[in-house]
Each structure stands twice: as structure tokens, then as C-alpha cells.
Wavefront OBJ file of the C-alpha trace (Angstrom):
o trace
v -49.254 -55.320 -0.492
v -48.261 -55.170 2.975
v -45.552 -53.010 4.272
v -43.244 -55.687 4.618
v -43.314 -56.457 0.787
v -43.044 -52.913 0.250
v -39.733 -52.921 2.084
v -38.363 -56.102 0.517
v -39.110 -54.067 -3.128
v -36.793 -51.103 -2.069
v -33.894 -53.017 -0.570
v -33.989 -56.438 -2.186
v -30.485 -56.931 -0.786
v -31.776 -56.614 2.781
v -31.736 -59.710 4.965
v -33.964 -59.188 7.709
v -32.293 -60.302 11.020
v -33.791 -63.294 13.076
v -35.476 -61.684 16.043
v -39.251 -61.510 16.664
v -41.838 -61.136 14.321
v -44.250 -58.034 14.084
v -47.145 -60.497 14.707
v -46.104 -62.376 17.454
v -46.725 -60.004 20.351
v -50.278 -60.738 20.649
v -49.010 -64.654 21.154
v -47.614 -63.139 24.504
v -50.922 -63.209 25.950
v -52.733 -65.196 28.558
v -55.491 -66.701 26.920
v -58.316 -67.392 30.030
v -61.502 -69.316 30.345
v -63.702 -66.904 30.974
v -65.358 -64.747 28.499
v -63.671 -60.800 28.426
v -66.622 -58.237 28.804
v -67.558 -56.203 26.638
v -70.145 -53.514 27.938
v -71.514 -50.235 26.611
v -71.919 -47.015 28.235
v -72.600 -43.322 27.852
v -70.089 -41.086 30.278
v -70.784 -37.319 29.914
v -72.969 -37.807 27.029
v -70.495 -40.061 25.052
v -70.440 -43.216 23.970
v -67.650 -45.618 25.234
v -66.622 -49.488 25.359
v -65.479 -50.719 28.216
v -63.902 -54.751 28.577
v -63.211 -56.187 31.612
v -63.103 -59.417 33.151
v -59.766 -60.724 32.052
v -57.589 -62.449 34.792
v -54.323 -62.510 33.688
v -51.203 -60.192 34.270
v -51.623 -56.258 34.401
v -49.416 -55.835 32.485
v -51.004 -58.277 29.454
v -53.872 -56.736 29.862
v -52.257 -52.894 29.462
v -50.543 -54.361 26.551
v -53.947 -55.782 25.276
v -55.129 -52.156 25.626
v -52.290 -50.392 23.551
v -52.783 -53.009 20.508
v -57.099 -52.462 20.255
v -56.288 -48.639 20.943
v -53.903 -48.796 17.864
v -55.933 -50.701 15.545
v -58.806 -49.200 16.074
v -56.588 -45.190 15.278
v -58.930 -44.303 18.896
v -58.285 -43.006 22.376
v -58.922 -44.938 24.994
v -57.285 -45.867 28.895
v -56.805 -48.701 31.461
v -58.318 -48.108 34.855
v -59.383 -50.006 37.988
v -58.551 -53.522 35.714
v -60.511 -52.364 32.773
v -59.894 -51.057 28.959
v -61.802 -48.171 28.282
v -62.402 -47.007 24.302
v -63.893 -44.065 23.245
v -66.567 -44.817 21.063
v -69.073 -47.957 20.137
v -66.600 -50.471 18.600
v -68.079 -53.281 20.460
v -68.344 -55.694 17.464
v -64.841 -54.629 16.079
v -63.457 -55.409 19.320
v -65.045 -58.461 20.173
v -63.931 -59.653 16.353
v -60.621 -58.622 17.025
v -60.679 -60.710 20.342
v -61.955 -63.755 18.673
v -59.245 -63.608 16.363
v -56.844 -63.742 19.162
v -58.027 -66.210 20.384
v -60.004 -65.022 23.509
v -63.684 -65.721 24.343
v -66.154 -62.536 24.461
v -69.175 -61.647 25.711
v -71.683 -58.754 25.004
v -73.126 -57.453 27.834
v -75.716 -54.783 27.472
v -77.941 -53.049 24.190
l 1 2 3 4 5 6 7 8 9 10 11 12 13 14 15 16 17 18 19 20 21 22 23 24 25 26 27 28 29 30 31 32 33 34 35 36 37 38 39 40 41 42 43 44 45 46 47 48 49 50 51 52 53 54 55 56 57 58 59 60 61 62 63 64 65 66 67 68 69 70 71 72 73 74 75 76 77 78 79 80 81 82 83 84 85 86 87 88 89 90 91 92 93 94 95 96 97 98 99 100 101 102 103 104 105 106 107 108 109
């Protein structure tokens, strides 16, 4: 049970009003070509994920950033036109990617 179906169960009344659905943000995006890269690197004696490559819009791509950073519950920032995660969620990411609709690439271990 979603959350949606948990707030249709406490106000069956409610009609919700006709503006844009939760999952149609991610439809926003450029989808390219080109595979996004997905690399793998230790900074400081940490493990991080780092995807770059993608040639649309900054702003798409910051966006791209905020929804893996919140799906994932991790930290992470965009610099110099790449996402930067902290951790190894390389496959996660590249999943969640695919599902979008994007190509990937592993690059690296």
C-alpha cells in the first residue's frame, strides 16, 4: 500500500485536484544517446560513485541528482557536470537509470 492509497483511506471524500502527478517529474528529462557513466572511486579513503557524461540541460541533470540522492536516503553533490554519491551504489544507480529510460555504462572494477 502506497502512500497515495493510504491517503485516499483517511479522506475518502477527497478529490485530488488535476495538476501533475508525483511520477511524472522524471518524464522531464532529456533522454540522450550516449551511455551516462558510471565510475568508481575512493576519495580520502571512501568509496564514492560518480556519473557523468550526460549532455543535456544543467539544470536536468541537477534535478537528476536530487531524485538518485533521495532514493537512495544518501549524500551526494553536483560538480564540474558530474553527480557525485557517497558510497558504491553503482548497480542501484545504473538500475534506476535503466528504468528511466537512459542508457548506462560501467566504467571501472
Amino acid at each position: 500500500m502506497d502512500l497515495i492509497d493510504q491517503l485516499k483511506n483517511l479522506f475518502p471524500d477527497h478529490v485530488p485536484a488535476e495538476g501533475k502527478n508525483i511520477n511524472e517529474k522524471n518524464q522531464d528529462l532529456w533522454l540522450q544517446e550516449e551511455p551516462i557513466i558510471c565510475k568508481y572511486e575512493k576519495r580520502k579513503g571512501k568509496p564514492i560513485t560518480i556519473l557523468e557524461g550526460y549532455k543535456g540541460s544543467e539544470r536536468d541533470f541537477k534535478n537528476l541528482a536530487q531524485d538518485l540522492k533521495k532514493k537512495l536516503s544518501v549524500g551526494g553533490t553536483f560538480k564540474n557536470n558530474s553527480i557525485i554519491i557517497q558510497g558504491d551504489y553503482r548497480d542501484k544507480i545504473m538500475t534506476m537509470l535503466q528504468e528511466m529510460g537512459f542508457k548506462t555504462k560501467r566504467v571501472g572494477g
